[in-house]
Wavefront OBJ file of the C-alpha trace (Angstrom):
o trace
v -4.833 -4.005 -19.774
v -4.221 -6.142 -16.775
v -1.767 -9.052 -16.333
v -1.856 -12.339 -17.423
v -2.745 -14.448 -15.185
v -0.861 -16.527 -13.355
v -1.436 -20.462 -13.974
v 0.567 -22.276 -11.733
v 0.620 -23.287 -7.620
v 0.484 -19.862 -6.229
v 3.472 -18.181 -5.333
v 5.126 -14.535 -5.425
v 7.309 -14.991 -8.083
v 5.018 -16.274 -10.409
v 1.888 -13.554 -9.331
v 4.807 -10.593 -9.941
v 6.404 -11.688 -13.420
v 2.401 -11.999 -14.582
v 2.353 -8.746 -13.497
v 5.610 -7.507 -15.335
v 4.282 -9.044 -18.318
v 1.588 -7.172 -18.632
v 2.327 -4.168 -16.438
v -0.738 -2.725 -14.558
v 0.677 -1.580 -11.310
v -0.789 0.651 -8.493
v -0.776 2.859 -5.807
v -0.147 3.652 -1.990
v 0.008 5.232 1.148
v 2.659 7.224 2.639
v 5.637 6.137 4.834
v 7.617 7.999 7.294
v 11.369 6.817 8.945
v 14.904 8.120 9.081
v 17.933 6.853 7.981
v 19.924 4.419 9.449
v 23.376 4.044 7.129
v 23.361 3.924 3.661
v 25.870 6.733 1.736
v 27.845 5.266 -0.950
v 30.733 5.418 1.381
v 28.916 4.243 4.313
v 26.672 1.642 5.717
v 25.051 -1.068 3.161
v 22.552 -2.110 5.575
v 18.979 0.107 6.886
v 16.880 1.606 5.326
v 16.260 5.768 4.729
v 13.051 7.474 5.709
v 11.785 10.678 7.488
v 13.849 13.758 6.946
v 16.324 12.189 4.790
v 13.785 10.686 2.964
v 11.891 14.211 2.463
v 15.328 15.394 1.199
v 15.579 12.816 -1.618
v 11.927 11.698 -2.546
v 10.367 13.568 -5.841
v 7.789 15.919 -5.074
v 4.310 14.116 -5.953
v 2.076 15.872 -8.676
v -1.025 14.333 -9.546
v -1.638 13.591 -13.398
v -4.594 15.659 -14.100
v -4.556 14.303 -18.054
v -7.185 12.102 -17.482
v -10.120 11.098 -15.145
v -10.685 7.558 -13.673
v -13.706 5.852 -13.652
v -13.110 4.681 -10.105
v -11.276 6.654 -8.419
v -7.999 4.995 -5.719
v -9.998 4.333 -2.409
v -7.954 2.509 0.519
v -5.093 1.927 -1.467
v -6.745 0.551 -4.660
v -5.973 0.744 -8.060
v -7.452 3.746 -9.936
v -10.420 1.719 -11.962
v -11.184 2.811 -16.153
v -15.011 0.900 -16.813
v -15.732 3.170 -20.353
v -14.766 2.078 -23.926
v -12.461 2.681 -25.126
v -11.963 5.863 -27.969
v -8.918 6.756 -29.956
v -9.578 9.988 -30.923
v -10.395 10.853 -27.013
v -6.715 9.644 -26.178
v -4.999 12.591 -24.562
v -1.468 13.555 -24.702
v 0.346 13.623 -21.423
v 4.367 13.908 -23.739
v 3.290 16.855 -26.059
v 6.985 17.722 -26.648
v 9.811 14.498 -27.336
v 12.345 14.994 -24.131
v 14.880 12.361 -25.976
v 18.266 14.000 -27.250
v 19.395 10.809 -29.247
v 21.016 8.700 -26.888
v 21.659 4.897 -27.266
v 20.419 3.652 -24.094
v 21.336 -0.384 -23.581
v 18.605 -2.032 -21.374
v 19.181 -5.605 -19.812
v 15.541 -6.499 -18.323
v 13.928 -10.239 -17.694
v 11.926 -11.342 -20.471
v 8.925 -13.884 -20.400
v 8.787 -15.661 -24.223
v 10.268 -15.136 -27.131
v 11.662 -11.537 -27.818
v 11.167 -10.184 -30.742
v 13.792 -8.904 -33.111
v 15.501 -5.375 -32.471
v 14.328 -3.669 -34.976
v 10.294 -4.626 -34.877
v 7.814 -1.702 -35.843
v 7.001 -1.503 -31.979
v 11.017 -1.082 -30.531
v 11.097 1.541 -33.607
v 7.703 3.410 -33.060
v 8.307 3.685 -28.985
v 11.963 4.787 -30.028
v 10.795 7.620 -32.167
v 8.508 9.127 -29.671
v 10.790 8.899 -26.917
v 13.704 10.484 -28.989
v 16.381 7.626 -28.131
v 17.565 4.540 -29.441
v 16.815 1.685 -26.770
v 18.733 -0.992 -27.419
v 17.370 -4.401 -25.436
v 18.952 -7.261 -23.425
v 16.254 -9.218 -23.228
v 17.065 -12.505 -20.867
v 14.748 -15.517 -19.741
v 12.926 -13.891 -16.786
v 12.855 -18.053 -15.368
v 16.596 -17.645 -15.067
v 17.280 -13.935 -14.671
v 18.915 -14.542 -11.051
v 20.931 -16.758 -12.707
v 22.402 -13.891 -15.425
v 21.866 -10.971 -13.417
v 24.508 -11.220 -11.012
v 27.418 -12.354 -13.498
v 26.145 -8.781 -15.405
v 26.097 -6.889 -11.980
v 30.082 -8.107 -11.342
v 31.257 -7.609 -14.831
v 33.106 -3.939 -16.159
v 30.469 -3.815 -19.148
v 27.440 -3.503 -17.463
v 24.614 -1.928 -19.731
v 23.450 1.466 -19.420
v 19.874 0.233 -17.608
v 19.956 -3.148 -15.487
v 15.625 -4.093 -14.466
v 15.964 -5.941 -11.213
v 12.798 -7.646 -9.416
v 12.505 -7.566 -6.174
v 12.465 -11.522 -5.888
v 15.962 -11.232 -7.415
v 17.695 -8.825 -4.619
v 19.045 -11.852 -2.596
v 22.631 -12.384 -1.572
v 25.252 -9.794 -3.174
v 22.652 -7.529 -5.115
v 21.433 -4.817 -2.715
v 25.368 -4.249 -2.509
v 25.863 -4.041 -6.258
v 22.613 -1.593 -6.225
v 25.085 0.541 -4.343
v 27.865 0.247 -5.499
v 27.066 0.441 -9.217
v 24.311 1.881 -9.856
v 23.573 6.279 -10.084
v 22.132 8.319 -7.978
v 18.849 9.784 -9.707
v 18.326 12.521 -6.923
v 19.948 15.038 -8.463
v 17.581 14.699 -11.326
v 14.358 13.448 -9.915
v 14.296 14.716 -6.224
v 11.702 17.877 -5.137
v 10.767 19.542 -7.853
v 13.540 18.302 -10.367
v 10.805 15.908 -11.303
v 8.131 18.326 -12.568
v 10.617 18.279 -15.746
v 8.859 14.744 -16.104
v 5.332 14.762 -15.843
v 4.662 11.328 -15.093
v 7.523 10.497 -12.923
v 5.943 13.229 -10.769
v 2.731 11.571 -10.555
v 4.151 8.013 -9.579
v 2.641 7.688 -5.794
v 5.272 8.464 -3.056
v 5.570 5.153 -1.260
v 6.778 3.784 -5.210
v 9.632 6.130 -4.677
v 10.273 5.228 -0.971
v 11.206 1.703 -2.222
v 13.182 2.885 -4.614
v 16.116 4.542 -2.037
v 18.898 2.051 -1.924
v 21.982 3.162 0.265
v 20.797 6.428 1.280
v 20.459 7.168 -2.729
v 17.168 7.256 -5.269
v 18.555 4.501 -7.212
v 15.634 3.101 -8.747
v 12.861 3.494 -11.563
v 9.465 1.575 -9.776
v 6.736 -0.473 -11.380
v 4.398 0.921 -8.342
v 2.158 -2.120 -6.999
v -1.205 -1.948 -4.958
v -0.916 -2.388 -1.062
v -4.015 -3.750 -1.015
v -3.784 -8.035 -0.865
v -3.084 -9.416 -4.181
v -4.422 -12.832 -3.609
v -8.371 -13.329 -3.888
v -10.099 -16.419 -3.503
v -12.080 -17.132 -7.060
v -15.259 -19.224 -7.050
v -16.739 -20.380 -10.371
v -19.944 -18.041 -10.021
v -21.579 -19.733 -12.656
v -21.891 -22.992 -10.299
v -22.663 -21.473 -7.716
v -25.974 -19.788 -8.445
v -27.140 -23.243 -10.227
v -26.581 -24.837 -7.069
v -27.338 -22.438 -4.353
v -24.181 -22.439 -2.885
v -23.506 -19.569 -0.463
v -20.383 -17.079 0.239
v -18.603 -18.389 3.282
v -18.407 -16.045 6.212
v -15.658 -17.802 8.171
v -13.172 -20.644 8.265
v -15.465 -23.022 9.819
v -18.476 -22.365 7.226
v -15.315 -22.812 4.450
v -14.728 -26.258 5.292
v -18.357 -27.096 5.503
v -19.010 -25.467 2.521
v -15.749 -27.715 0.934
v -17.503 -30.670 2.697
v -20.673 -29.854 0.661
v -19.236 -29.416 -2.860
v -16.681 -32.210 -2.690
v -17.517 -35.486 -4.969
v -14.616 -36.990 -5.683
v -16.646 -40.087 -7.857
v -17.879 -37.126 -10.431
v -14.185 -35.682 -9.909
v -15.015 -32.079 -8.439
v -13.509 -30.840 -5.219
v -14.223 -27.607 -3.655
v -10.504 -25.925 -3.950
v -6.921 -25.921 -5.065
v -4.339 -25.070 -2.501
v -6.074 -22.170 0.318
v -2.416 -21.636 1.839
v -2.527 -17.374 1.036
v -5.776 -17.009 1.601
v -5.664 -18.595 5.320
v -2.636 -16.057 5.772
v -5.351 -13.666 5.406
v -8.153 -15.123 6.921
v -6.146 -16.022 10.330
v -4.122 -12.040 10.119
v -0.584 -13.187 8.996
v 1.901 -10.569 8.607
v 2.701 -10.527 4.676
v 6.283 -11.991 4.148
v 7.016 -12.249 0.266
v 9.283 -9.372 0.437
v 11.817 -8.103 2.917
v 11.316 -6.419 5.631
v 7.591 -7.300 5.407
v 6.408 -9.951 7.523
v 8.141 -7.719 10.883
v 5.823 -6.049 13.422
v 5.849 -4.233 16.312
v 3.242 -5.494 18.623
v 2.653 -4.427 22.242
v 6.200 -3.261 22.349
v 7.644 -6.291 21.177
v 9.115 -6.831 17.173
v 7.978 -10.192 15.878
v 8.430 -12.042 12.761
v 5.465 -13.794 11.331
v 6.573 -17.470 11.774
v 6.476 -16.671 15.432
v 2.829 -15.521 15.955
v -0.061 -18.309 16.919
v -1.952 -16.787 13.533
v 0.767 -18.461 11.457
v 0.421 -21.812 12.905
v -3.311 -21.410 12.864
v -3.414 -20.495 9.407
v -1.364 -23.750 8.657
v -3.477 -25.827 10.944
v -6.615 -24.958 9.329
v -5.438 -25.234 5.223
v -4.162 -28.833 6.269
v -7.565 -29.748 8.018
v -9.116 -28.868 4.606
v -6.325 -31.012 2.651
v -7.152 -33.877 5.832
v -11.169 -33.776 4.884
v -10.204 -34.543 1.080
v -11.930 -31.148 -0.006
v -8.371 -30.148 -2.051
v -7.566 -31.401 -5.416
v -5.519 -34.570 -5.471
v -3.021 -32.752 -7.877
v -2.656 -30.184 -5.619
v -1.616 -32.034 -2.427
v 1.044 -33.933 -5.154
v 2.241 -30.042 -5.979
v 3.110 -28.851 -8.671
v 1.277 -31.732 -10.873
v -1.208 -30.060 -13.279
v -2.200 -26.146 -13.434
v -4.731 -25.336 -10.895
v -6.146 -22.292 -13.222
v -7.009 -24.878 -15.577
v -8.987 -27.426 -12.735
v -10.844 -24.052 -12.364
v -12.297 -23.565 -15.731
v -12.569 -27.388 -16.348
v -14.801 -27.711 -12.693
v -13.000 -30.081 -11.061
v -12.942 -27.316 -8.747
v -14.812 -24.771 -7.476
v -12.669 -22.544 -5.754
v -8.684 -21.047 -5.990
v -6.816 -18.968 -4.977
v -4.723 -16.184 -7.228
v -3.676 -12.806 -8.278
v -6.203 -10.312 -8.977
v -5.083 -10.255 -12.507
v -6.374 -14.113 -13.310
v -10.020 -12.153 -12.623
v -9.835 -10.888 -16.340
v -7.418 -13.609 -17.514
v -9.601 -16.542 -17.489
v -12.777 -14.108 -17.995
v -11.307 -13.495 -21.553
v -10.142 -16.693 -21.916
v -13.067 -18.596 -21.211
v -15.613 -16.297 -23.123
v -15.370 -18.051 -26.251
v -14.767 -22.143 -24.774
v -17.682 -21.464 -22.493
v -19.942 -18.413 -22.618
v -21.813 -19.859 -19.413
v -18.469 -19.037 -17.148
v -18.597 -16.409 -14.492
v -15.869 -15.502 -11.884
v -16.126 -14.166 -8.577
v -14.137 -12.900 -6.238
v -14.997 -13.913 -2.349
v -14.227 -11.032 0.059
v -11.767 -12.525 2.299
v -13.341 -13.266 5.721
v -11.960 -12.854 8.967
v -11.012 -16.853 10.401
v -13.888 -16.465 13.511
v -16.577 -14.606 11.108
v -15.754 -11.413 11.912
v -13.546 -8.487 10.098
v -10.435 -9.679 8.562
v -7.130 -8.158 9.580
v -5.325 -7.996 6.235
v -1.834 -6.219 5.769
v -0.643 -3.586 3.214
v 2.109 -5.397 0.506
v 5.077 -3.535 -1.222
v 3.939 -0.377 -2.992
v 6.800 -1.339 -5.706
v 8.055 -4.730 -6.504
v 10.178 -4.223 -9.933
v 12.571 -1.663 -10.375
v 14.517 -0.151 -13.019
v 18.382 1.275 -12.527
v 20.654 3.244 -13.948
v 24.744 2.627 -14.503
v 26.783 5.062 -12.375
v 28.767 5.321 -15.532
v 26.002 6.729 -17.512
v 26.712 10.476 -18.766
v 24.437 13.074 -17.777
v 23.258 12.573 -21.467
v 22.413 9.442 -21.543
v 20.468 9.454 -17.528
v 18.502 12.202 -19.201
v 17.295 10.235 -21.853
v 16.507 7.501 -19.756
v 14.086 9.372 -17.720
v 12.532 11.014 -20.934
v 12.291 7.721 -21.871
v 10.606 6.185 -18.647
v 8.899 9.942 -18.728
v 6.623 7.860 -21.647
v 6.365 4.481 -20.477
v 4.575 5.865 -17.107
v 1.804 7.765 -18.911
v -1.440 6.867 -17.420
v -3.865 4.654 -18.729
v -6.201 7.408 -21.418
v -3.292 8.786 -23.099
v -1.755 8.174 -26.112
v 1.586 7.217 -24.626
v 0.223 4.935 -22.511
v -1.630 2.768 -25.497
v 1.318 2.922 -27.689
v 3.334 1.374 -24.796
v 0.792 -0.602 -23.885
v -0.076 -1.535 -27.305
v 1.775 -0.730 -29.463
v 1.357 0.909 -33.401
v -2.655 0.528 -34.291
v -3.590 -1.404 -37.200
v -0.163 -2.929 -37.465
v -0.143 -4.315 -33.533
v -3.893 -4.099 -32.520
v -7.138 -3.108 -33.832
v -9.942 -0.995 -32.054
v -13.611 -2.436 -32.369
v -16.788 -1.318 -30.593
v -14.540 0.431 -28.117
v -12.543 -2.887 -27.162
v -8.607 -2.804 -28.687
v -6.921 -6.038 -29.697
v -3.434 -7.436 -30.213
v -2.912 -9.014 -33.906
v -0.199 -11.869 -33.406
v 2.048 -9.373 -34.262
v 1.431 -7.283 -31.605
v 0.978 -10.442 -29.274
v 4.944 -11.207 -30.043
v 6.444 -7.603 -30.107
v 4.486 -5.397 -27.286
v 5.578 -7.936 -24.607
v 7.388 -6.838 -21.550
v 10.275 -4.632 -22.773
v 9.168 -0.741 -22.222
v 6.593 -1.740 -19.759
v 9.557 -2.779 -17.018
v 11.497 0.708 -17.203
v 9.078 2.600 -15.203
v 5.349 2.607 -14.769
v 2.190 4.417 -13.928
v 0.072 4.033 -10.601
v -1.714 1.053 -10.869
v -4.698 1.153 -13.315
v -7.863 -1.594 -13.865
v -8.799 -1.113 -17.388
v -10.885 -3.620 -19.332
v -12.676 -2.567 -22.145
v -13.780 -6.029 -23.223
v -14.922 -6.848 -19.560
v -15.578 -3.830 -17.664
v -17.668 -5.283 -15.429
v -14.209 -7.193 -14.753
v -12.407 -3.827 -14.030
v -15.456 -2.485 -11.667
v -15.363 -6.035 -9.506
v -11.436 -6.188 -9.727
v -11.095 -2.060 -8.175
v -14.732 -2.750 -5.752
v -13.038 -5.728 -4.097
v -9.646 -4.145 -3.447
v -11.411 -1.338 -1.869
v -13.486 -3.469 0.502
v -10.340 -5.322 1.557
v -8.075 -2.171 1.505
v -10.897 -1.042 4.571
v -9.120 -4.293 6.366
v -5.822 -3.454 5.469
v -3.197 -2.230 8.010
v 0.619 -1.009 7.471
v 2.970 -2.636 9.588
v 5.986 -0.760 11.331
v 8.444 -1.177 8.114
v 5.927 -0.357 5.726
v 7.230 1.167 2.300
v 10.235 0.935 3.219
v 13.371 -0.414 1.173
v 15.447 -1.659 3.656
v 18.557 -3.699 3.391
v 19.552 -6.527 5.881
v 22.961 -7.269 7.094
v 24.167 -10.200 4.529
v 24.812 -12.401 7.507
v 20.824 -13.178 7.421
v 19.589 -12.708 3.871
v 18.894 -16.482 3.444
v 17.844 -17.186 6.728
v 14.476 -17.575 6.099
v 14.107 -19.505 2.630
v 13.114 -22.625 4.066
v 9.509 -21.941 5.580
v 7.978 -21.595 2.323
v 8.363 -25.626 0.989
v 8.096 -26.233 5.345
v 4.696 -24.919 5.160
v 3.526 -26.252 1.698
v 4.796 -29.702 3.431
v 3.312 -29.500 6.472
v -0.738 -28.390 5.074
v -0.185 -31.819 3.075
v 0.261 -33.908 5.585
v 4.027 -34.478 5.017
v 5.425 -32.644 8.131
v 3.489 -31.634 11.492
v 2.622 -28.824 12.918
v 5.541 -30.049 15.621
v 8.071 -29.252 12.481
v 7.560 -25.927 12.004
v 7.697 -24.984 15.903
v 10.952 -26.585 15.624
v 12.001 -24.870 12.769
v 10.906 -21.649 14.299
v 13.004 -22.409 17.324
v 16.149 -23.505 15.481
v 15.256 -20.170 12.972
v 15.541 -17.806 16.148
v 18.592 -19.679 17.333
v 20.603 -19.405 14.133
v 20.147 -16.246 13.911
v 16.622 -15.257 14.276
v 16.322 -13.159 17.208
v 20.275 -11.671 16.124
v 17.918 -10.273 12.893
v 15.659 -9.142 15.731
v 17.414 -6.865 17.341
v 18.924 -5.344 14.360
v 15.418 -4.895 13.491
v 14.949 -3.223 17.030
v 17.563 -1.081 16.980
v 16.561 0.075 13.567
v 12.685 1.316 14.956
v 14.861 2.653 18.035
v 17.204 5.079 16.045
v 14.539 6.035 13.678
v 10.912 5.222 14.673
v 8.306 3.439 12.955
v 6.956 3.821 9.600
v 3.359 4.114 10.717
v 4.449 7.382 12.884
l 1 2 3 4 5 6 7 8 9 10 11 12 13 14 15 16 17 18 19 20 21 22 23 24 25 26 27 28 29 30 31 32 33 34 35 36 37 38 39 40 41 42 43 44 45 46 47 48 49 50 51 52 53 54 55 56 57 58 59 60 61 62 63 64 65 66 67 68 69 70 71 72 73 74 75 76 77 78 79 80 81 82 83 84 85 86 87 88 89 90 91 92 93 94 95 96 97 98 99 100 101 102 103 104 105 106 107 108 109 110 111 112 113 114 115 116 117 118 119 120 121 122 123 124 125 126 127 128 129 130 131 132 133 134 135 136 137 138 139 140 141 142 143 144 145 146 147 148 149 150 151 152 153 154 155 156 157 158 159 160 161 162 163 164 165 166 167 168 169 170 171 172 173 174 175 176 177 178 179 180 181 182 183 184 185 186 187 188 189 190 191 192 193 194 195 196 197 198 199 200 201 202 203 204 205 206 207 208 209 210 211 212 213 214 215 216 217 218 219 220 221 222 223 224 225 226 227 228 229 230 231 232 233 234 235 236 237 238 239 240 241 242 243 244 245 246 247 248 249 250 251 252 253 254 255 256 257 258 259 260 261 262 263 264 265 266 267 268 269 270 271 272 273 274 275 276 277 278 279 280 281 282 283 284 285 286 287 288 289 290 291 292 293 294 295 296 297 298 299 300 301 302 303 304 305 306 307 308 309 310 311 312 313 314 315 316 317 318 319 320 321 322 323 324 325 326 327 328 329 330 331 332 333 334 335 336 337 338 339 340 341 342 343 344 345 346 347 348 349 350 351 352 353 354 355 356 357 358 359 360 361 362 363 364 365 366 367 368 369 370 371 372 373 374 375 376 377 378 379 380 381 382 383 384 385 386 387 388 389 390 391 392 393 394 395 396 397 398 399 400 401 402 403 404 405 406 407 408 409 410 411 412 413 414 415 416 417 418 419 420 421 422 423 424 425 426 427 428 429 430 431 432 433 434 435 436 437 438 439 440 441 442 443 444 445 446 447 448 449 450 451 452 453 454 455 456 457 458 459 460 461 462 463 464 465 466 467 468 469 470 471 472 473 474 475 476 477 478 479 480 481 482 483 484 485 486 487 488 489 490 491 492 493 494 495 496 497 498 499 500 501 502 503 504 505 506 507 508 509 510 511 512 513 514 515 516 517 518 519 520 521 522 523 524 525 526 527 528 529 530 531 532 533 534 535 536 537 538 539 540 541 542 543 544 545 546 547 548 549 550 551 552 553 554 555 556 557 558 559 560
């Protein structure tokens, strides 16, 4: 009931489509700001926040249906550790909101998708009242698709667009072509839909494009997504010990590392070292901007970011890192994991209960742990709150008041908390023809493996739930560690916010990513990136900066 995991190099792209896949998402805070352009006739750029934000946002109303386990602490996910009963299943739709529409949705699709009319599309139809009709496209090429879609006159009723896929011209189409959902969703409007209402606010924060609730969120934890693993089988045979700090790391590497009986201690520590050294996040725009001491800095700029750099290539310098991983992208570190010819990696949260399930049966000796992620000089970590939504869904401004209703009756079901019956038949699918129930754990058939994949899932989503009925020991470590870190986490000044940057700089910053993987492998120096840092504020850098400014001067920042 958590993502796939992720198997390749890290990266954002690759943590968030393993998290569409599946589709556990989270919860948040609470962001403040005011508007700074944005009406469909005005501005494109800013963001919208404080007052104006209060006008548009829907009013929050906690789902009462059903009673977590663990409940959200410091921004965690809310955390399910029972078995799992289908007669105990509550009902959170009691009446079908659907008048019959035929709702056309064109979201990214990881695999094959199955045919349109499968038991599953027809069964999630029926309760919802509708006929969704699906676009499925290769989510490894969605960019590619989306914006030919976006420019065309037949655009489909319901266009899912990641967050990693609102470069260049999108924000603009967003706009310009997509409805405004206030009038149905804002205040109380949303109390008509249950579980809307009880998405967390900063979900719907994200979701204001142009001044306008344009989008439908998958809501995501702030909390950091990326946790060191560490085969904890291993490491109780030999004694190792939890490193405290970046120094006791590398010894600790030193220690493990025997390259004749091919183990090394880690894949690639780039993300964690962002959060050991106190890196502003920067996966998604505008985070990775701070105000600090009166001053509004971008991540590259600060000493952490070099530090962090400094210290992941000393660790690739001692030999401690996978060969495969200093080539990049040879090999799948998840699978140098389970295999031992390493000890530690880095990954989503989700991989926790990914390669706990997937190893159960290949090797009933293999634990997984999570390492709390320790502060670079041994003391407390400064860690920094992510997007609180990171896939949206939106709606065609042509749609007829019909149809938008339908849609939201529609995402009304596919955001029913984890306990109800809505929520397993989206999640699951029809039992005994897509899953079975036994001794409390459910399971997918193949059948259900090929048709409950990524389609309903992406149109709107609960706040994030844990739930792992097979492993809930999983669940209880996965929620326990996000709330120790979420003690470390801060918000920066743009927190939550959905803000859009003047198109003059929306690519000026896609080089640092392959600059840094470079320069921890040896292949560039440290000298490189300050140079690309000063060439970065010369091209238009500190121009970005002081639209940044003037943004916190007209409205304030998001952390009050």
């Amino acid at each position: 009931m958590t993502p796939n995991s992720a198997t390749s190099a890290p990266s954002r792209r690759s943590f968030l489509a393993s998290t569409a896949v599946a589709a556990a998402a989270v919860a948040g805070g609470m962001p403040l700001l005011t508007a700074c352009g944005g009406s469909d006739g005005g501005s494109k750029d800013g963001t919208t926040s404080g007052k104006d934000a209060q006008k548009i946002l829907p009013t929050f109303v906690a789902q009462n249906v059903v009673t977590p386990d663990i409940p959200s602490k410091n921004g965690s996910s809310l955390g399910f550790t029972g078995k799992l009963v289908l007669d105990d299943l509550k009902t959170s739709v009691p009446e079908k909101l659907g008048k019959g529409s035929t709702i056309k949705i064109m979201s990214p699709f990881w695999g094959s998708p199955p045919k349109s009319d499968n038991p599953y599309y027809k069964a999630m139809n029926e309760k919802i009242g509708v006929d969704v009709v699906w676009q499925n496209q290769d989510g490894n090429t969605y960019d590619e698709k989306l914006g030919a879609v976006l420019a065309s006159s037949d655009m489909p009723d319901v266009v899912v667009i990641p967050g990693w896929n609102m470069g260049g011209k999108i924000p603009s189409a967003i706009i310009n072509k997509m409805a405004d959902l206030g009038p149905y969703l804002s205040g109380d409007k949303v109390k008509e839909y249950p579980n809307l209402a009880a998405i967390p606010t900063d979900a719907w924060q994200r979701s204001i494009f142009g001044g306008k609730l344009r989008g439908l969120p998958m809501p995501s934890s702030y909390d950091p997504n990326i946790v060191p693993f560490y085969r904890k089988d291993i490491f109780d045979e030999k004694g190792y010990e939890l490193p405290t700090s970046a120094d006791e790391f590398l010894a600790l590497a030193k220690e493990i590392t025997n390259a004749k009986a091919k183990v090394w201690a880690c894949d690639d520590m780039k993300w964690t070292a962002f959060n050991s050294f106190g890196v502003l996040s920067g996966s998604e725009k505008p985070l990775g901007w701070n105000l600090v001491d009166g001053k509004l800095i971008y991540r590259v700029e600060t000493d952490e970011y070099l530090e962090a750099l400094e210290w992941t290539r000393k660790l690739y310098a001692a030999g401690v890192v996978h060969p495969d991983a200093k080539a990049q992208n040879q090999g799948d570190s998840g699978l140098r994991f389970t295999s031992g010819e390493t000890l530690i990696f880095n990954n989503d949260i989700s991989t926790w209960w990914g390669k706990t399930a997937e190893q159960a049966t290949q090797n009933p000796d293999f634990r997984i742990g999570g390492m709390d992620i320790f502060g670079h000089d041994g003391g407390d970590p400064t860690l920094w709150a992510g997007s609180p939504a990171g896939i949206f869904a939106f709606v065609n401004k042509k749609a007829s008041k019909a149809v938008i209703h339908d849609i939201l009756a529609a995402a009304n079901v596919t955001a029913a908390p984890y306990g109800t019956k809505e929520y397993m038949l989206t999640q699951y699918g029809v039992e005994g023809t897509h899953y079975t129930v036994k001794d409390g754990t459910p399971t997918k058939n193949d059948k259900g493996n090929q048709e409950v994949a990524n389609a309903f899932v992406m149109l709107a989503s609960p706040a994030s739930t844990i739930a792992h009925p097979d492993f809930p020991d999983v669940a209880k470590a996965q929620v326990e560690w996000q709330q120790r870190m979420g003690a470390f986490t801060k918000k920066s000044s743009f927190y939550g916010l959905q803000i859009i940057e003047p198109a003059r700089y929306t690519n000026l910053s896609n080089d640092f990513e392959q600059l840094e993987d470079d320069v921890v492998r040896g292949r560039k120096k440290i000298s490189d990136m300050q140079q690309a840092v000063s060439d970065w504020k010369s091209q238009g850098g500190d121009g970005l900066r002081d639209w940044y400014k003037k943004l916190l001067d007209d409205s304030g920042s998001a952390q009050g």
